[in-house]
gemmi code that builds the backbone of each chain (N, CA, C; Angstrom):
import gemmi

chains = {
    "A": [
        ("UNK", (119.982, -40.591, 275.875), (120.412, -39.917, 274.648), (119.238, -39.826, 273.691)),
        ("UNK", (119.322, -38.717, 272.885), (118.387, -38.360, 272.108), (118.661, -39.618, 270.790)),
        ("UNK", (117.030, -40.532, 270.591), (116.537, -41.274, 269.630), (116.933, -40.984, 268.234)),
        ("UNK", (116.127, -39.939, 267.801), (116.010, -39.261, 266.622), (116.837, -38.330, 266.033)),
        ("UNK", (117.123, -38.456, 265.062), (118.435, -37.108, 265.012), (117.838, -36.462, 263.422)),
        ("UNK", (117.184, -35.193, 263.398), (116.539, -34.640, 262.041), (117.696, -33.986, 261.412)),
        ("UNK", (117.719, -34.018, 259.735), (118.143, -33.335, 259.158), (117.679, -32.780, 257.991)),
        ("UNK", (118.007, -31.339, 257.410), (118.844, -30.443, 258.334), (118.784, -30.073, 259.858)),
        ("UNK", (119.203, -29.123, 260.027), (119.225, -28.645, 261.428), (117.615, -27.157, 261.093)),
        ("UNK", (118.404, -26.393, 260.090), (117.316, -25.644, 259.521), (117.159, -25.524, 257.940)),
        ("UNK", (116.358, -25.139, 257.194), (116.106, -25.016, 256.024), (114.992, -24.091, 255.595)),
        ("UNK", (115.908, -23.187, 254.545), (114.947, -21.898, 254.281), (114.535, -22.486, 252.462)),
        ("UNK", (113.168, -22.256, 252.036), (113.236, -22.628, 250.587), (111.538, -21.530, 250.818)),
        ("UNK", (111.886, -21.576, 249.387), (110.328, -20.155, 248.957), (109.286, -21.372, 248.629)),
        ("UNK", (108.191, -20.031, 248.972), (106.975, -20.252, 248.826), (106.604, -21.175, 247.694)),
        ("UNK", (105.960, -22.253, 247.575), (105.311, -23.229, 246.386), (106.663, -24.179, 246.085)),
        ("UNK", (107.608, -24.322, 247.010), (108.842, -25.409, 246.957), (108.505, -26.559, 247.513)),
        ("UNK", (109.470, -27.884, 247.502), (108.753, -28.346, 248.692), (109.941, -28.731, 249.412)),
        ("UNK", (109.412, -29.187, 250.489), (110.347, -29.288, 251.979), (110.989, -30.593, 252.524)),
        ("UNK", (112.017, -31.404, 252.637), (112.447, -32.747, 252.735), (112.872, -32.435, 253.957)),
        ("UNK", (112.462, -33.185, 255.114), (113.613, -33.294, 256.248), (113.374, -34.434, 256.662)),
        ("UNK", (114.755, -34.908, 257.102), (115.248, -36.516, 257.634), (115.277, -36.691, 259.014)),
        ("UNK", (115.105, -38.047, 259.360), (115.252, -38.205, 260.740), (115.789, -39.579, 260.760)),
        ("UNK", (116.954, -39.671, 261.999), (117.560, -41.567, 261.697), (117.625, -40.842, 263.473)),
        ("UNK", (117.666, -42.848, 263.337), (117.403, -43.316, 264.655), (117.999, -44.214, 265.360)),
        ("UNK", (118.043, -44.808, 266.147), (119.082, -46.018, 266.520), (118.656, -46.935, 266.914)),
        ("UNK", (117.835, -47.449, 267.310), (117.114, -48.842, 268.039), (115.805, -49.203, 267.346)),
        ("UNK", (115.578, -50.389, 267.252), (114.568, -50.611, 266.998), (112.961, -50.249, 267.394)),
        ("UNK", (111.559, -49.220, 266.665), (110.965, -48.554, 266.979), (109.738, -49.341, 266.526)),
        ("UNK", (108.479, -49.094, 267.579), (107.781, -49.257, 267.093), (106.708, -48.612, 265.930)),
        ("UNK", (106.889, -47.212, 266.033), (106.514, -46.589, 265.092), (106.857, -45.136, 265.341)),
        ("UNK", (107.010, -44.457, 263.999), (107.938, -42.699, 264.189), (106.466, -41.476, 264.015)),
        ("UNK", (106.621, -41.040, 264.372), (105.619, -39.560, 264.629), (106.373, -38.452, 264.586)),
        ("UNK", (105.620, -37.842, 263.591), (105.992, -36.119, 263.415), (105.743, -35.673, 263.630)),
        ("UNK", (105.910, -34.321, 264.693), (105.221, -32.957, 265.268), (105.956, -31.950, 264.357)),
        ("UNK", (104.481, -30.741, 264.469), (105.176, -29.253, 264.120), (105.097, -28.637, 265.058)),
        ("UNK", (105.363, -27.725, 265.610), (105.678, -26.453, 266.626), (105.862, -25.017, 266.095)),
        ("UNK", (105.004, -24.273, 266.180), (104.803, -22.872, 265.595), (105.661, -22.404, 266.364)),
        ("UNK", (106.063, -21.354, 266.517), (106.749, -20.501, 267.368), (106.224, -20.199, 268.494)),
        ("UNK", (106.468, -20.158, 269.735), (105.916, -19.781, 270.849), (104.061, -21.089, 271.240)),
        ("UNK", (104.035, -21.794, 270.320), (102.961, -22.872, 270.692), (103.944, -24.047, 270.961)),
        ("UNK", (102.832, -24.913, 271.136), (102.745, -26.400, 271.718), (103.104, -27.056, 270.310)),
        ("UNK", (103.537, -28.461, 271.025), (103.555, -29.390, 269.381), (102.404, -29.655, 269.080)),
        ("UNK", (102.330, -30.121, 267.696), (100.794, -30.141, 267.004), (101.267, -31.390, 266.057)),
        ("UNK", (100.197, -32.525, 266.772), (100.767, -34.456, 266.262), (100.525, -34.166, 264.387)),
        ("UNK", (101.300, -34.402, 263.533), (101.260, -34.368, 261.781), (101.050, -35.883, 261.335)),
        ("UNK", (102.010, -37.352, 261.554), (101.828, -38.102, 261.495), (102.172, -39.019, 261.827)),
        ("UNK", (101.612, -40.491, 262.225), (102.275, -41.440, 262.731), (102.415, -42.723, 261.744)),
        ("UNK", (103.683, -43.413, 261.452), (103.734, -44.069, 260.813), (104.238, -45.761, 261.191)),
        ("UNK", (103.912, -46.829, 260.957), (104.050, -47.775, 261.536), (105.368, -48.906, 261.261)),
        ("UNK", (105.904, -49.180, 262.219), (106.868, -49.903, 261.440), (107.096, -50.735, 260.375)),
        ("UNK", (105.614, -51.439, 260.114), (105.541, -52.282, 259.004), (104.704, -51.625, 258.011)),
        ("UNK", (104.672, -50.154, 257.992), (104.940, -49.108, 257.044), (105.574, -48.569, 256.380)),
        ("UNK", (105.730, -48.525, 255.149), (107.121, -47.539, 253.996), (106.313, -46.354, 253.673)),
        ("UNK", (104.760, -46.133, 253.729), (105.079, -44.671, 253.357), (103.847, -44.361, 253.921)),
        ("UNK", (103.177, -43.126, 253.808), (101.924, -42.369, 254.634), (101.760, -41.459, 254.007)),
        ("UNK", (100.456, -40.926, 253.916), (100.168, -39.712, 253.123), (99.100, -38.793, 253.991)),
        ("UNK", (99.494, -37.733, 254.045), (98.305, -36.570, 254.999), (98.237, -35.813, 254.680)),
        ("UNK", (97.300, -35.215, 253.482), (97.193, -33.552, 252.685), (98.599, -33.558, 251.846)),
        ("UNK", (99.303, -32.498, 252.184), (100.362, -32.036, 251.859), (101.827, -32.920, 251.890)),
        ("UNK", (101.703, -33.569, 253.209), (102.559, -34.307, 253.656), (102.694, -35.768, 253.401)),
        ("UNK", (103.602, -36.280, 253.023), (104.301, -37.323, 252.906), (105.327, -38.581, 253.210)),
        ("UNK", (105.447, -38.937, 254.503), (105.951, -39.232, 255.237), (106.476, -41.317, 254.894)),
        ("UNK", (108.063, -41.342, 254.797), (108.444, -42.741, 254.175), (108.801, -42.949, 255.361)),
        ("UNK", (109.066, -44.338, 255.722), (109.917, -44.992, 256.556), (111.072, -46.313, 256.455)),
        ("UNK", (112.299, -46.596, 256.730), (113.231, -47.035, 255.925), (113.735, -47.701, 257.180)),
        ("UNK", (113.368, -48.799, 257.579), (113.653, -49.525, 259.205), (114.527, -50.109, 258.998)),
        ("UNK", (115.087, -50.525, 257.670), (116.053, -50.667, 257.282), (117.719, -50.087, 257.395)),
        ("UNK", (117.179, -49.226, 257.300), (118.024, -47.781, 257.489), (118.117, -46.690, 258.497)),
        ("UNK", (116.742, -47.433, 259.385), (116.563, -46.784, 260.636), (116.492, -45.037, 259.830)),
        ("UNK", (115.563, -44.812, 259.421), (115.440, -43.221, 258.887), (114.031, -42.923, 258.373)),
        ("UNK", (113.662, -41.669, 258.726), (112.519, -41.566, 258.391), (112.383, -40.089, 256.754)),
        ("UNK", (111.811, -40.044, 256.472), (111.426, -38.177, 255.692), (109.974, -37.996, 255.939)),
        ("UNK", (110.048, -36.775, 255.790), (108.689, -36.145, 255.509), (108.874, -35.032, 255.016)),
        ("UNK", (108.294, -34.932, 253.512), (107.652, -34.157, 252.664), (106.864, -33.379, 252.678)),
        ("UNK", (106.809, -31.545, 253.007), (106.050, -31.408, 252.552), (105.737, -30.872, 251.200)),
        ("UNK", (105.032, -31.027, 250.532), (104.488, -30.530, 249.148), (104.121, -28.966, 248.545)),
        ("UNK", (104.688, -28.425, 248.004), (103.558, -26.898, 247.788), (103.992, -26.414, 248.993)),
        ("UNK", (105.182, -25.748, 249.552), (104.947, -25.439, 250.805), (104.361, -23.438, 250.689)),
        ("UNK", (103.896, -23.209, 252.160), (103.106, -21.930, 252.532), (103.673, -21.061, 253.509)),
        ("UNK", (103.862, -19.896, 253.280), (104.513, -19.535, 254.720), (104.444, -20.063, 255.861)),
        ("UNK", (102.720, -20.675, 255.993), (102.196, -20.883, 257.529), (102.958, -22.022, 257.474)),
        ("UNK", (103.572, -23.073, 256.916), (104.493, -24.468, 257.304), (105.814, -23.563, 257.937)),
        ("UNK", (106.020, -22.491, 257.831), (106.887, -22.358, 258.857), (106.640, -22.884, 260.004)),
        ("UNK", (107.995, -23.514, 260.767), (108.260, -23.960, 262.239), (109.206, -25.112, 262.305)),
        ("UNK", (109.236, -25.749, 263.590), (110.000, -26.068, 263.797), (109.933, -27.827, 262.964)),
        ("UNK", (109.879, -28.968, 262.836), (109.474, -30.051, 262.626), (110.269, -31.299, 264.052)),
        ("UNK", (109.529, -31.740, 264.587), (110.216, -32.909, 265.239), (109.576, -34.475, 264.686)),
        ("UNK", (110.841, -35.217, 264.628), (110.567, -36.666, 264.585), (110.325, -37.140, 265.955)),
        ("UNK", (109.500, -38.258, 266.634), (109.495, -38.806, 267.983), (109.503, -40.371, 267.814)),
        ("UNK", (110.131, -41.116, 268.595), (109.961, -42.499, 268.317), (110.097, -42.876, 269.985)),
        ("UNK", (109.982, -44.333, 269.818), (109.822, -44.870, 271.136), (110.354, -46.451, 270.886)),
        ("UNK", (111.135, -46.837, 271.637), (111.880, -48.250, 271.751), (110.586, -49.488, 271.457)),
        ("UNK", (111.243, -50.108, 270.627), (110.222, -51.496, 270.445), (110.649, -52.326, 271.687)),
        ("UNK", (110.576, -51.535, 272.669), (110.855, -52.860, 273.635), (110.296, -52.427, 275.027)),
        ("UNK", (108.984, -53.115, 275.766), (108.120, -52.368, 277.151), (107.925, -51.035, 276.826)),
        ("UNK", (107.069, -50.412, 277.530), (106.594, -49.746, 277.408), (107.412, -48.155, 277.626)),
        ("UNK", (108.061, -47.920, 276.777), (108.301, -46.503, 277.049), (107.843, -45.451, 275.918)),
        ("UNK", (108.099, -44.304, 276.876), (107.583, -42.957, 276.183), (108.106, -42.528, 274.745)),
        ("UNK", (107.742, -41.321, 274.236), (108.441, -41.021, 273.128), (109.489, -40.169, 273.526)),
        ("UNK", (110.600, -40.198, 272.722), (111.779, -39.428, 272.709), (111.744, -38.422, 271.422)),
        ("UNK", (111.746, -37.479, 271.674), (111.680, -36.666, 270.013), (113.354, -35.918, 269.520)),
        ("UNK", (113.456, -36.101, 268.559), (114.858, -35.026, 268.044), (114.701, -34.011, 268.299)),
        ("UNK", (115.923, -33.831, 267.496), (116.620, -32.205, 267.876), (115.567, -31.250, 266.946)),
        ("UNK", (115.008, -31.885, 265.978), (114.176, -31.035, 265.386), (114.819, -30.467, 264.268)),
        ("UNK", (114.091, -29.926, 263.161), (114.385, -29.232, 261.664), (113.535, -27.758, 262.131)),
        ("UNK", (114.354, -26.691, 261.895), (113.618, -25.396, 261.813), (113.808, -24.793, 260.364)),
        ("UNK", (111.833, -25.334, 259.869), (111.610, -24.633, 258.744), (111.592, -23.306, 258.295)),
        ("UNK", (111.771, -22.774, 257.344), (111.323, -21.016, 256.996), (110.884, -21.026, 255.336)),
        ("UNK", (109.612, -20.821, 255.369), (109.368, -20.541, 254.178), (108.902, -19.420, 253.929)),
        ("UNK", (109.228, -18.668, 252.692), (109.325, -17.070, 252.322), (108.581, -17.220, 251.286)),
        ("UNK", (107.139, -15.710, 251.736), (106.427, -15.627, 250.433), (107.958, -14.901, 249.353)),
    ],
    "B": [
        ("UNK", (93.269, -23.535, 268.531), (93.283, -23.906, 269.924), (93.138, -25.155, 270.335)),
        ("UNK", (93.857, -25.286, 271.150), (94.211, -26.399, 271.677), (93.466, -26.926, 272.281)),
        ("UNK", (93.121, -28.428, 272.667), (92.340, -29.066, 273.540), (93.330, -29.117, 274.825)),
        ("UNK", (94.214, -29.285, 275.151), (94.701, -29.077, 276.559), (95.222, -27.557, 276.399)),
        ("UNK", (94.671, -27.342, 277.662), (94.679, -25.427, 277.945), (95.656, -25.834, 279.358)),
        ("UNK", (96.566, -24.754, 279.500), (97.699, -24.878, 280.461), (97.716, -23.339, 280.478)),
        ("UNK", (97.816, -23.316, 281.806), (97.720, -21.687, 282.659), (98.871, -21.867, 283.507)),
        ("UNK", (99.253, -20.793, 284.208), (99.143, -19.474, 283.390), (99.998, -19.151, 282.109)),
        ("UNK", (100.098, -18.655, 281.148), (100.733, -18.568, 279.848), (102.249, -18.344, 280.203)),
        ("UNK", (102.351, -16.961, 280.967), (103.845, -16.961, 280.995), (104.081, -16.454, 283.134)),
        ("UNK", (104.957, -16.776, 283.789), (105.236, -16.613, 284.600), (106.443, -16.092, 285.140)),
        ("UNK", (107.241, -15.384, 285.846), (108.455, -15.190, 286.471), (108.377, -14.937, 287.860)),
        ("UNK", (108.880, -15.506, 288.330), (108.812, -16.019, 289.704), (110.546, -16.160, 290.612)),
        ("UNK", (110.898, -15.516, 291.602), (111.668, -15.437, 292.243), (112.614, -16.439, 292.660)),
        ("UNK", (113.419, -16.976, 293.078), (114.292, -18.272, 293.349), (113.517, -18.847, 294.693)),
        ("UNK", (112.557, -17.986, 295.791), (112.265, -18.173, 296.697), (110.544, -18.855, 296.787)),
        ("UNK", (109.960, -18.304, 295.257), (108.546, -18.441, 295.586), (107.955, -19.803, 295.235)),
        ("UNK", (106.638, -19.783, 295.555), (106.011, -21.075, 295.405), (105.235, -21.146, 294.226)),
        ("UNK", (104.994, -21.704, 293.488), (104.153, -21.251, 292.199), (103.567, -22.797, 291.820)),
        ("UNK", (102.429, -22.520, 290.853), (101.937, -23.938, 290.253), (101.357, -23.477, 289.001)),
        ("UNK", (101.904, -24.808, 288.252), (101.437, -24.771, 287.008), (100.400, -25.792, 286.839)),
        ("UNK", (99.402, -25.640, 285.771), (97.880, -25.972, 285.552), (97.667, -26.663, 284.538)),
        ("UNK", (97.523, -27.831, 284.197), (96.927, -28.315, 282.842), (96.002, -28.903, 283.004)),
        ("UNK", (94.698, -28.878, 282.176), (93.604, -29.196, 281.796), (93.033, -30.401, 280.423)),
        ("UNK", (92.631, -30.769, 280.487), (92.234, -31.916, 279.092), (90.596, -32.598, 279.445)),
        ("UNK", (89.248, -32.362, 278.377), (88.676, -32.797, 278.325), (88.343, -33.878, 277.575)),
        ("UNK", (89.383, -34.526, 277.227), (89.156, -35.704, 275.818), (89.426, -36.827, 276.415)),
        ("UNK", (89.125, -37.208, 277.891), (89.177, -38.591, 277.697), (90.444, -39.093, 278.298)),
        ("UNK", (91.028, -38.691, 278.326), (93.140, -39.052, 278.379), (93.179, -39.432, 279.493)),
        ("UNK", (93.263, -40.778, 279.285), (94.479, -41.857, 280.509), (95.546, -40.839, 280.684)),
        ("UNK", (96.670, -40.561, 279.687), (97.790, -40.363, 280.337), (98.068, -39.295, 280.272)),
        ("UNK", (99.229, -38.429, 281.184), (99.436, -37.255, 280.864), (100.778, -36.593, 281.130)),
        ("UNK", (101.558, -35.459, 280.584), (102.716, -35.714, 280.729), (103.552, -34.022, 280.879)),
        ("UNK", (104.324, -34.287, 281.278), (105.079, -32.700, 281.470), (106.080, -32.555, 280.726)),
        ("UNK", (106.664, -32.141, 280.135), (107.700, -31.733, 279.117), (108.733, -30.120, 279.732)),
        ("UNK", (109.689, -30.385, 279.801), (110.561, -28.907, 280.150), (111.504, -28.692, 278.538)),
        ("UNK", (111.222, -27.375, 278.109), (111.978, -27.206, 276.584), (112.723, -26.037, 276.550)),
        ("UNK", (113.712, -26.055, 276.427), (114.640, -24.633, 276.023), (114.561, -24.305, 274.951)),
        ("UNK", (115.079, -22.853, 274.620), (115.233, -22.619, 273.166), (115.457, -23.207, 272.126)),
        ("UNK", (114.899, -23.657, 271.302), (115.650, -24.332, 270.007), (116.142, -25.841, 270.019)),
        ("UNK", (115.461, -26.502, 271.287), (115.797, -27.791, 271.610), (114.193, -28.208, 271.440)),
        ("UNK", (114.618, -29.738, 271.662), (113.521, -30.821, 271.794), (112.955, -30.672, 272.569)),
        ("UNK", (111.343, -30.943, 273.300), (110.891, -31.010, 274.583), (111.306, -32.499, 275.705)),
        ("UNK", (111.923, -31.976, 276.921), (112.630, -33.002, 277.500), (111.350, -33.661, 278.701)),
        ("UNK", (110.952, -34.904, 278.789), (110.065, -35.803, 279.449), (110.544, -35.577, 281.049)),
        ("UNK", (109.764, -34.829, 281.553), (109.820, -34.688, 283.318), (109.173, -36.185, 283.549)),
        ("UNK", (107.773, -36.076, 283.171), (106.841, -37.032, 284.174), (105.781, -37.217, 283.752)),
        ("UNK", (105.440, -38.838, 283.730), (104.103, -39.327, 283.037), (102.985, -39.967, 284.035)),
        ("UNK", (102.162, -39.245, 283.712), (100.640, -39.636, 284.878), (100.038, -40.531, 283.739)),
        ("UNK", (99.627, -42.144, 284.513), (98.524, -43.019, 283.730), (97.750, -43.113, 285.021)),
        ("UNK", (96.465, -42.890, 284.731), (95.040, -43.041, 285.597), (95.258, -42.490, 286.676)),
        ("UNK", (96.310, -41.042, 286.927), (95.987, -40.875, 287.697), (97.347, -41.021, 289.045)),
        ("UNK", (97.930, -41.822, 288.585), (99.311, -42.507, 289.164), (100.641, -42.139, 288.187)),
        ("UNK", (101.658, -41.740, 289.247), (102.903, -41.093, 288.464), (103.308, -42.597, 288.233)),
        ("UNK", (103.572, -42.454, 287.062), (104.235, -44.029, 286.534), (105.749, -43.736, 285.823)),
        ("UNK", (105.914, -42.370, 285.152), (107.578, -42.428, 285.005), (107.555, -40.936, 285.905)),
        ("UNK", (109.197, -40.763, 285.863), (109.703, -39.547, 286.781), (111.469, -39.547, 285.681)),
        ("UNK", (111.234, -38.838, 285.191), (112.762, -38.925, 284.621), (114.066, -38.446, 285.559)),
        ("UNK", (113.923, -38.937, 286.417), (115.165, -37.998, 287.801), (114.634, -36.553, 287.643)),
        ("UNK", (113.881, -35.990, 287.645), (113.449, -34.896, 288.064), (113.843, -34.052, 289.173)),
        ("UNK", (114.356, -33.173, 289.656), (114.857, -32.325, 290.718), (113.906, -32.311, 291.627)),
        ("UNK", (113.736, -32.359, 292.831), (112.607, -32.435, 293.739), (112.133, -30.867, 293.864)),
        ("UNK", (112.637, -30.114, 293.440), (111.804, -28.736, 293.447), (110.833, -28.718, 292.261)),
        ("UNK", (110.813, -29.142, 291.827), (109.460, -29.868, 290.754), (108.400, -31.243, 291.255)),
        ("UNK", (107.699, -30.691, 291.398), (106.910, -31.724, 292.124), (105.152, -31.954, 291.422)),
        ("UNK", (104.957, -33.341, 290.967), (103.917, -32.936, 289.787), (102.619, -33.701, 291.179)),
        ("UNK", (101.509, -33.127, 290.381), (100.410, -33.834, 291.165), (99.167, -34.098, 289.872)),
        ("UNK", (98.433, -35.021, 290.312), (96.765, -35.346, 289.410), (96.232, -35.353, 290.309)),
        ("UNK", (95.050, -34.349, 290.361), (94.028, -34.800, 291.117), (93.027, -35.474, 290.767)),
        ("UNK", (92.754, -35.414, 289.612), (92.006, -36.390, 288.778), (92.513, -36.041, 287.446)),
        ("UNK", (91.013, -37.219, 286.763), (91.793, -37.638, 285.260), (91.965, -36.464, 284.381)),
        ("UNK", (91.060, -35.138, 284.568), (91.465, -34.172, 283.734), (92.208, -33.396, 284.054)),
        ("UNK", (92.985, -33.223, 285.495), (93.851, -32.088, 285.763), (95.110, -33.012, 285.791)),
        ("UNK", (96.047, -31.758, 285.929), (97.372, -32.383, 285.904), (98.092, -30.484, 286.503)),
        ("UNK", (99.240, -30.767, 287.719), (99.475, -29.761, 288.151), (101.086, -29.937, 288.241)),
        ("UNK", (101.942, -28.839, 288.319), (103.186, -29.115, 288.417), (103.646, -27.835, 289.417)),
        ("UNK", (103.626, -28.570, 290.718), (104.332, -27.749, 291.988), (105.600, -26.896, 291.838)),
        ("UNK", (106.172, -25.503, 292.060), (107.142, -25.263, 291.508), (107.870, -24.412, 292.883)),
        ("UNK", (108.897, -25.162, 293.727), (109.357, -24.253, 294.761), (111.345, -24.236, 294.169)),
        ("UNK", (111.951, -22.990, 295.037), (113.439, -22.959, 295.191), (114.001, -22.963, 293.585)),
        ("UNK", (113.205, -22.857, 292.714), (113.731, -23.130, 291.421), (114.799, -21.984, 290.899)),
        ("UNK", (116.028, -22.945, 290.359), (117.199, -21.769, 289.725), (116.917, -21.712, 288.327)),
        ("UNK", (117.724, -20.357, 288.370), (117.975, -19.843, 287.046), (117.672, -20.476, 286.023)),
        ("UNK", (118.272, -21.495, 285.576), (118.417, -22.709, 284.646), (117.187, -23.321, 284.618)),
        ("UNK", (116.208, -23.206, 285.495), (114.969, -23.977, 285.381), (114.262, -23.013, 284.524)),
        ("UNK", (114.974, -21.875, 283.879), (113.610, -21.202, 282.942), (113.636, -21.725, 281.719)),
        ("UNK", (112.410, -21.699, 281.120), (112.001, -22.837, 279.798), (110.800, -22.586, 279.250)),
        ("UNK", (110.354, -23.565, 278.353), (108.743, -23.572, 278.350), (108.502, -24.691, 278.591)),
        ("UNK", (107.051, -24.859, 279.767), (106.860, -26.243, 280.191), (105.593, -26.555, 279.263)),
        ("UNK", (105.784, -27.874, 278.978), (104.724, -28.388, 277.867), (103.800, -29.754, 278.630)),
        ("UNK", (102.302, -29.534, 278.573), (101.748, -30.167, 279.475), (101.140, -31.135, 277.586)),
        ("UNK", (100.939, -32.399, 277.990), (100.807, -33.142, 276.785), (99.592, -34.390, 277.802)),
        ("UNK", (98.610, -35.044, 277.089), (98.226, -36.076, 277.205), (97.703, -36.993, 275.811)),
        ("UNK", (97.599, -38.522, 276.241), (97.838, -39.265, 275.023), (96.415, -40.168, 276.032)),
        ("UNK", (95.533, -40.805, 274.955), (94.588, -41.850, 275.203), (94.543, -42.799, 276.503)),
        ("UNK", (95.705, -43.520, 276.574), (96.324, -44.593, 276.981), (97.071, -44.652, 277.507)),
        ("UNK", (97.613, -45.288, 278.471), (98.868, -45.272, 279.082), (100.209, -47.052, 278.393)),
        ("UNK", (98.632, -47.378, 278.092), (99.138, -48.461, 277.203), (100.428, -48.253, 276.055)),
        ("UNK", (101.816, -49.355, 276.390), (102.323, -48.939, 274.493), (102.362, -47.005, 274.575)),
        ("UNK", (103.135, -46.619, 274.875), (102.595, -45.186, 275.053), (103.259, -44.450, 273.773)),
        ("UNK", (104.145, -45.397, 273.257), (104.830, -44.316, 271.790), (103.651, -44.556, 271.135)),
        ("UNK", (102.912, -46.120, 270.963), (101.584, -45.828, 269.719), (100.711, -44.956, 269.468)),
        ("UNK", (101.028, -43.749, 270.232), (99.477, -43.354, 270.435), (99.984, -41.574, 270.287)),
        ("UNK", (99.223, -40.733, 269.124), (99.627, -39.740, 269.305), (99.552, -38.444, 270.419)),
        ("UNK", (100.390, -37.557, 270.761), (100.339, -36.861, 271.876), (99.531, -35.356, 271.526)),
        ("UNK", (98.478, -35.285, 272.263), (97.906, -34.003, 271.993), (98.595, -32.470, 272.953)),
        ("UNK", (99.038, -31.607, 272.937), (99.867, -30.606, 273.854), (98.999, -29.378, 273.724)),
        ("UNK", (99.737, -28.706, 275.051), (99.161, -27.261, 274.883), (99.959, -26.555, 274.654)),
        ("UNK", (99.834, -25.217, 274.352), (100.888, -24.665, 274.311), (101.698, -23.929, 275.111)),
        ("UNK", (101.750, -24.470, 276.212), (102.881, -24.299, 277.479), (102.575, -23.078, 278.482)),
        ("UNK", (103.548, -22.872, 279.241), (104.019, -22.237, 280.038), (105.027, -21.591, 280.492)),
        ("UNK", (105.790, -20.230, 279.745), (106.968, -19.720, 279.565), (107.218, -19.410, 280.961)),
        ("UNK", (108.221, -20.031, 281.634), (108.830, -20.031, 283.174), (109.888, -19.026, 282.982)),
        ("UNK", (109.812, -17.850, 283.498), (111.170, -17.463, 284.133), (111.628, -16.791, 285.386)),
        ("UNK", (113.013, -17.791, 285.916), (113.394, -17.760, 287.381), (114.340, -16.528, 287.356)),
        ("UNK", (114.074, -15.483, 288.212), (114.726, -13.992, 288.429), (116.109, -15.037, 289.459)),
    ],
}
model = gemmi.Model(1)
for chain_id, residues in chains.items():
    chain = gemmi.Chain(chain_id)
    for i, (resn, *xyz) in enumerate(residues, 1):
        res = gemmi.Residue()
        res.name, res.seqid = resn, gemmi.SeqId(i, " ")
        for name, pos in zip(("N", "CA", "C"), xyz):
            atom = gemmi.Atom()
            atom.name, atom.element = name, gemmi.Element(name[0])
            atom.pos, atom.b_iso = gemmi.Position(*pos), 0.0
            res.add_atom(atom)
        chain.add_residue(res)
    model.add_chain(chain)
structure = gemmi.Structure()
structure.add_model(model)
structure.setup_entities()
């Protein structure tokens, strides 16, 4: 079963807004990672944040973590048309070695 | 552009034919990995190569059949495949095979499969 579960599902907001999407999770992780995905590309790694991390900062982006709450956000700031796409959260079990599992994903749209 | 390049871009291929898909990576990468994604979904984990050696297989259908010939290639055999197997396949490698969520995943941008 899918780890990560993002919300919204999609979200349209204009140009110079900024962008919140959530991600909760269920098991204990060792640390959550955000991909974007343009349309028709590959994922492209945004950030990784550590469990004994609450927050991260990368340009634009803003990324908390709430292990508490098993939930993640990421912010982006000022958003641009080009942040259109899709957003995925990925996490991976704090327990041996396994892979990442990513959500269902947030599909952004931002309008000049 | 991407550091892993995956050929050919888009394919359609018959229920009968034999086909292979191609990924490439010059950075170094222990591990490497195949991804199958439908529309508007998550990318789903076929199969993870560390050094070289298939180390996961997520129950994979045996008409998918992955190979490494070495550390920078990574190939994914494709015979008898149905309908339902069309997607985009996402070829990904990560540093390490170590801890493998720690470590971020670099991708290409795929391979649009579709089975006539």
């Amino acid at each position: 079963s899918q780890q990560g579960e993002e919300d919204p599902q999609a979200l349209s907001i204009q140009e110079g807004e900024n962008a919140t999407m959530n991600c909760s999770y269920k098991t204990s992780i060792n640390n959550l990672q955000w991909y974007r995905q343009n349309s028709g590309r590959g994922l492209v790694h945004l950030i990784l944040i550590r469990s004994n991390e609450r927050e991260k900062h990368s340009g634009r982006l803003r990324v908390t973590l709430d292990t508490s709450k098993k939930s993640s956000s990421l912010l982006i700031t000022a958003s641009r048309a080009a942040d259109t796409a899709s957003y995925f959260c990925a996490t991976a079990r704090n327990s041996g070695n396994t892979p990442l599992v990513f959500g269902k994903g947030t599909r952004l749209s931002v309008i000049a | 552009d991407t550091e892993v390049t995956q050929t050919p871009k888009h394919l359609v291929m018959g229920m009968t034919n034999k086909k292979s898909l191609k990924c490439e990576q010059h950075m170094g990468h222990r591990a490497m990995y195949w991804y199958k994604q439908k529309a508007k979904k998550p990318p789903e984990l076929m199969f993870v190569y560390s050094y070289e050696k298939l180390s996961i297989n997520e129950s994979v259908p045996s008409r998918f059949s992955p190979e490494c010939p070495n550390s920078s290639l990574l190939n994914l055999h494709l015979h008898a495949l149905q309908p339902e197997d069309s997607a985009l396949y996402l070829c990904a490698s990560s540093q390490d095979f170590q801890v493998l969520g720690n470590q971020p995943q670099h991708f290409g941008d795929g391979t649009r499969l579709s089975i006539l």
